[in-house]
C-alpha positions in Angstrom: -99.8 -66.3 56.5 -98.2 -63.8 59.2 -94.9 -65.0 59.1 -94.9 -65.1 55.2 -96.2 -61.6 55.2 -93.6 -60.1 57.7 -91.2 -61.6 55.9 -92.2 -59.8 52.7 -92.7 -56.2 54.5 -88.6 -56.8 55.6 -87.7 -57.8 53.0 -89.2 -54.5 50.7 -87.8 -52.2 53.5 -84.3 -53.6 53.0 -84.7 -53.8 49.4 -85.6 -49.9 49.6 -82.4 -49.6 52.0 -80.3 -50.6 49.3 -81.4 -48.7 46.9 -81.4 -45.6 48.6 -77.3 -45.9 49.6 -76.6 -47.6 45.9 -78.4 -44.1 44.4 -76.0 -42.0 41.8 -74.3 -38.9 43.8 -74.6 -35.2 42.1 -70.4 -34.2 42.1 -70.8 -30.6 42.4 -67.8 -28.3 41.3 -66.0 -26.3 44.2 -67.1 -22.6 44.3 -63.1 -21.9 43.0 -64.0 -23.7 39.6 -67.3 -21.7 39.4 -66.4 -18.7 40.3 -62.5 -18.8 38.4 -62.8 -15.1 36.4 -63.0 -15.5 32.3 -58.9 -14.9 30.5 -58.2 -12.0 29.6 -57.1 -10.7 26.2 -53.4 -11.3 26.2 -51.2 -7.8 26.0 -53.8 -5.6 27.1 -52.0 -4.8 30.2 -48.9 -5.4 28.9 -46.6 -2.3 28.4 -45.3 -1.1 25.4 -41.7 -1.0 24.4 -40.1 1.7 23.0 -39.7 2.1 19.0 -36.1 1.8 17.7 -37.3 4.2 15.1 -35.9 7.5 16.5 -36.8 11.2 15.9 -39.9 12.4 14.4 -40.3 11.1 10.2 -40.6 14.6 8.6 -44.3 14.6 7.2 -47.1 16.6 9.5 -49.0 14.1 11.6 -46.3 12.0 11.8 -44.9 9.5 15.6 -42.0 10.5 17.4 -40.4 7.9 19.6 -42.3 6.8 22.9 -43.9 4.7 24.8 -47.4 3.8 24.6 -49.7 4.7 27.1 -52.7 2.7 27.6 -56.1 3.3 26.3 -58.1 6.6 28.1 -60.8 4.6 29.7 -63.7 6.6 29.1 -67.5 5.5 29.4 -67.9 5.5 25.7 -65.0 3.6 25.1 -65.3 1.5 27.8 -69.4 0.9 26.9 -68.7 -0.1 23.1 -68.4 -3.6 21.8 -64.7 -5.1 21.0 -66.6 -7.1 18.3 -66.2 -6.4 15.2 -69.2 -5.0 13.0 -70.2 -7.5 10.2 -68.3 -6.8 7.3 -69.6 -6.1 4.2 -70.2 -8.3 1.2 -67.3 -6.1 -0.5 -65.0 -6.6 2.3 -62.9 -9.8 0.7 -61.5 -7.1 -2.2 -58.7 -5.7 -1.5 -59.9 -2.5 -3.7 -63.1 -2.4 -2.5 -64.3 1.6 -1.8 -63.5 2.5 1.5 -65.7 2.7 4.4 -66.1 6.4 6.3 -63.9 5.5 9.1 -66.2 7.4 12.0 -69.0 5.9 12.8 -72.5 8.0 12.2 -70.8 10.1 9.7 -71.9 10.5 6.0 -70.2 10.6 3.1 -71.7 14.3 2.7 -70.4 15.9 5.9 -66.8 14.9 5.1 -64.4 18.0 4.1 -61.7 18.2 2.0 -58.6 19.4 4.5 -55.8 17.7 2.6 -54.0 20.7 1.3 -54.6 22.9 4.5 -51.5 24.6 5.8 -50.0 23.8 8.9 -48.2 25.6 11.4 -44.2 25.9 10.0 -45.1 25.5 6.5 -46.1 22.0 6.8 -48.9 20.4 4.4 -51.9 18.8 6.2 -51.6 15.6 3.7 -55.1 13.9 5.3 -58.7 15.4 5.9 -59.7 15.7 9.8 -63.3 14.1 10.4 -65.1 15.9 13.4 -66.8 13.7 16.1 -67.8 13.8 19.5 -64.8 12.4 21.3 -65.6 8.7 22.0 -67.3 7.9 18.7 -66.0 4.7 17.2 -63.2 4.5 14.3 -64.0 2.0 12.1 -61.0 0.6 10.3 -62.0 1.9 6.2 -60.8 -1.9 4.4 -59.4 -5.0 5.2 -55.6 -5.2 6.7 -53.6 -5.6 9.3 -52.1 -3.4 12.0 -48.8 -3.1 11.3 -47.8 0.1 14.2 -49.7 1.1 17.3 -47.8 4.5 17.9 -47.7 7.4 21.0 -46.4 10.8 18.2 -45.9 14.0 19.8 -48.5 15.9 17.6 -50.5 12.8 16.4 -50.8 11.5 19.7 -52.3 7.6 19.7 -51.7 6.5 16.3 -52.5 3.6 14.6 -51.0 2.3 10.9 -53.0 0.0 9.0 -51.6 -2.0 5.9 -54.1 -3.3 3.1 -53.4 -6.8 2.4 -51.3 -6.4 -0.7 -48.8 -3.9 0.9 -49.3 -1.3 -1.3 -51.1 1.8 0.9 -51.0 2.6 4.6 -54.2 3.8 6.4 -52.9 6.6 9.1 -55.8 7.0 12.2 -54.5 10.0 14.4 -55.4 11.6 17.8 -57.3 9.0 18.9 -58.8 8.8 22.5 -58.0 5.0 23.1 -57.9 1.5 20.9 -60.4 -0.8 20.8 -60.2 -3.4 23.4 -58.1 -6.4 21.6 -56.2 -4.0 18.7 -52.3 -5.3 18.4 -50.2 -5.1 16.2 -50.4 -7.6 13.8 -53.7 -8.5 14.1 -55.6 -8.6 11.2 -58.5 -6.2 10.5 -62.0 -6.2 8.8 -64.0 -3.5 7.1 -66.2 -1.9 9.8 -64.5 -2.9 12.5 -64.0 -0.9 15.5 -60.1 0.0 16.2 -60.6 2.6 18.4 -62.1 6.0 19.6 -62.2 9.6 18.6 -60.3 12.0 20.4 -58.1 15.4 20.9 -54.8 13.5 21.8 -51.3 15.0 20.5 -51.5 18.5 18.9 -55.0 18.7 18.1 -57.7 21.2 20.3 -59.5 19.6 23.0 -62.5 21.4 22.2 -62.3 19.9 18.7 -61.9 16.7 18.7 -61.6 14.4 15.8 -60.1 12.2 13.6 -57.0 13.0 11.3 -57.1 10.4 8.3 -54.5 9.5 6.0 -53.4 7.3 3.3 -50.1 6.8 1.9 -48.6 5.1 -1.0 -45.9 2.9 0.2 -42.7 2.2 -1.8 -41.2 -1.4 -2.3 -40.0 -0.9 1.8 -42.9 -1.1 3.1 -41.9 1.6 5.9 -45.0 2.8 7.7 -43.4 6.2 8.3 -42.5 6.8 4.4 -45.0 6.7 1.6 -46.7 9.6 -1.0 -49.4 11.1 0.2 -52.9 10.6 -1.4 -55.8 13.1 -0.9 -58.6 10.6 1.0 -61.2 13.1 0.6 -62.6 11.8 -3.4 -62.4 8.2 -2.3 -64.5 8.5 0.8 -66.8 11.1 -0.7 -67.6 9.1 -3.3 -67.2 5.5 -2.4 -65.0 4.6 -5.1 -62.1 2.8 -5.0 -58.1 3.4 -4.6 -56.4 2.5 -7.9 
């Protein structure tokens, strides 16, 4: 009876032995793989190019040739979500009434600036939307961006083209663009392309947005195009014809 019951307590601690080496072993990742940093957008610290477009188009507001500087990294531009904002039910029409295109204002503070003069007999041709300087632009309908641009007296500039080619949405003096704004990327209703500001010709200690929309001609040149008053179709919601 001794003998059979020694042989049983060896023969349970080497059966216990074996499973302890045989047992599954955790592979951990290396604390290079945990730790690698997340990618970057691509192009945002790329630098811009030069336009070939040379000289200054003739209307107001409108880019001379440069280079584009980099956002101005601000805390309110640097604090606000690259998301976009969830478009609205509206925002698959391509004439669907355009959105106020600074966040927080209403449709009843807007003024109507379009024909203001401006200095050397130029016409204003857009309506200027004050804001505190970091407040989001909101892009006003679907599109694309068809020219990120550095102007003398528009300073950053951004041209947006509604999907059927027809009008050009002109966002002026802005502060910085929205983390992940390109050109060429497409746009939704709501979303946020980039910030107020006071850059190019316009008063530091008024900063705001200069809006405009243009008619383009069979071209398509985002410098060229008739000039529509903004102010009725943001007042009242409506659409452009």
């Amino acid at each position: 009876m001794r003998a059979a019951a020694g042989f049983a307590v060896v023969l349970a601690i080497a059966l216990a032995a074996w499973l302890w080496w045989a047992r599954p072993v955790e592979v951990r990742p290396t604390a290079s793989a945990m730790d690698a940093p997340a990618t970057t957008i691509p192009g945002d610290d790329d630098p811009q190019k030069p336009d070939p477009q040379a000289g200054d188009p003739p209307r107001g507001d409108a880019p001379a040739a440069g280079i584009l500087p980099p956002p101005v990294p601000t805390r309110t531009a640097m604090d606000a979500p690259p998301a976009a904002t969830a478009p609205s039910a509206a925002s698959t029409d391509a004439t669907a009434a355009l959105l106020v295109p600074v966040q927080g204002v209403g449709r009843e503070a807007l003024h109507d600036t379009f024909s203001d003069a401006r200095g050397a007999g130029r016409p204003h041709d857009a309506i200027d939307i004050m804001a505190p300087a970091g407040t989001p632009v909101l892009a006003v309908a679907d599109g694309h961006v068809e020219k990120l641009f550095d102007s003398e007296r528009g300073g950053l500039t951004l041209y947006q083209f509604e999907p059927g080619g027809r009008y050009a949405y002109y966002y002026a003096h802005l502060q910085g663009y929205a983390p992940g704004i390109e050109e060429g990327r497409a746009l939704r209703r709501g979303e946020t392309i980039g910030y107020v500001g006071s850059t190019g010709n316009a008063d530091p200690a008024a900063p705001h947005l200069h809006f405009a929309i243009f008619r383009l001609g069979p071209e398509r040149r985002w410098w060229e195009g008739e000039a529509i008053n903004p102010y009725p179709y943001l007042r009242d919601g409506t659409a452009l014809p």
